[in-house]
C-alpha positions as CSV (number, residue, x, y, z in Angstrom):
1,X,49.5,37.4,-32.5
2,X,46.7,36.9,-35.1
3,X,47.6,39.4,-36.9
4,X,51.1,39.1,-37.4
5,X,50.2,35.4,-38.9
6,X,47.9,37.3,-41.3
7,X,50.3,39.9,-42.2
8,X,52.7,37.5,-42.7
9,X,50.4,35.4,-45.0
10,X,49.7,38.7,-46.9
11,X,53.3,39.0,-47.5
12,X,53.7,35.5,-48.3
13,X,51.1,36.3,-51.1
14,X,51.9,39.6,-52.2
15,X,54.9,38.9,-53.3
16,X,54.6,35.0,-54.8
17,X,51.8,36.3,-56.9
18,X,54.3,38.9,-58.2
19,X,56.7,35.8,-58.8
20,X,54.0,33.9,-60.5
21,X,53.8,37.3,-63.2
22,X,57.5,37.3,-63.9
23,X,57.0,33.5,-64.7
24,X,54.6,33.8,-67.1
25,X,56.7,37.0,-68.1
26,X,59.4,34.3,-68.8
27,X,57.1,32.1,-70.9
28,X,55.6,34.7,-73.3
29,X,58.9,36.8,-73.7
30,X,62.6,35.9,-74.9
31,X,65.8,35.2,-73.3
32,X,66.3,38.9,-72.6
33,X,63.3,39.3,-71.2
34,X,63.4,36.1,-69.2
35,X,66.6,37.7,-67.6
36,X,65.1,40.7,-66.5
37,X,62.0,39.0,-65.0
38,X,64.5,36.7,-63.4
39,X,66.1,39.8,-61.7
40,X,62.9,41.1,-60.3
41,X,62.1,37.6,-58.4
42,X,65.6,38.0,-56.7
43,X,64.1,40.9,-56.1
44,X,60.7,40.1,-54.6
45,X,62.5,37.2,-53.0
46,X,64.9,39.6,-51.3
47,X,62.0,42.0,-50.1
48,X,60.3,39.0,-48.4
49,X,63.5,38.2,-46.5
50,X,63.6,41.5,-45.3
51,X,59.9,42.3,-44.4
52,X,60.0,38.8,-42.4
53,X,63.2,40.2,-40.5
54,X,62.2,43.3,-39.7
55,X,58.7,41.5,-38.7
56,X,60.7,39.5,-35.9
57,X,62.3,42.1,-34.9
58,X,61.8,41.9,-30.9
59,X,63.5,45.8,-29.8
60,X,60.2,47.2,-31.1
61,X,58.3,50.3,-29.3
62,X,55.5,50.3,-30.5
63,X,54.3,47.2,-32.6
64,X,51.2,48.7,-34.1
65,X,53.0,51.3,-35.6
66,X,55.7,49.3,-36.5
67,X,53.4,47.1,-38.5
68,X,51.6,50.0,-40.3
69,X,55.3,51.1,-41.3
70,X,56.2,47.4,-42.8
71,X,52.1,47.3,-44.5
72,X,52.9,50.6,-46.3
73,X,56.4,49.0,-46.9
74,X,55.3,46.0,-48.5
75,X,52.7,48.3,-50.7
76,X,55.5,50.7,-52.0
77,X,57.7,47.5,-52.6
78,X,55.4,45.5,-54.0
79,X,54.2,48.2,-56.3
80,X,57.5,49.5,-57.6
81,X,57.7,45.1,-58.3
82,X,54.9,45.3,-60.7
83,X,55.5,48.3,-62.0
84,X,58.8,46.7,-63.3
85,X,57.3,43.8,-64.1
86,X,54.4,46.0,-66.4
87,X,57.7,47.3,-68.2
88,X,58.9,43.5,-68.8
89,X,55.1,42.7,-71.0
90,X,54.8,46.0,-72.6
């Protein structure tokens, strides 16, 4: 089960250090930009929720490939994150 406490740290960091981005979004822009960035950490907030729930999930087949499915999740989700969050400094 090592690997399932890793994957859940990597989660865990992941996705607060895309928190920590829309924060300092929040400090350097204005109120509507501190809006928007508030938006994408209900999103990232959201996305961890679900990654940890679908992580427990205990009907699972095949739990190697169901990990590979949630690591490519977390790096589509995570990069679609940033991506918004890129739009949000530029």
């Amino acid at each position: 089960m090592a690997s399932i406490r890793k994957f859940k740290k990597e989660i865990n960091d992941v996705l607060s250090g895309i928190i920590e981005d829309c924060y300092v979004c929040q400090l350097e822009g204005d109120d509507k930009v501190s809006l928007k960035a508030e938006k994408v950490i209900d999103e990232a907030i959201t996305t961890f929720d679900e990654l940890i729930a679908q992580l427990h999930q205990k009907d699972v087949a095949d739990q190697k490939a169901h990990l590979k499915n949630l690591k490519v999740s977390l790096i589509d989700k995570s990069a679609a994150l940033s991506a918004k969050i890129e739009k949000l400094s530029s």
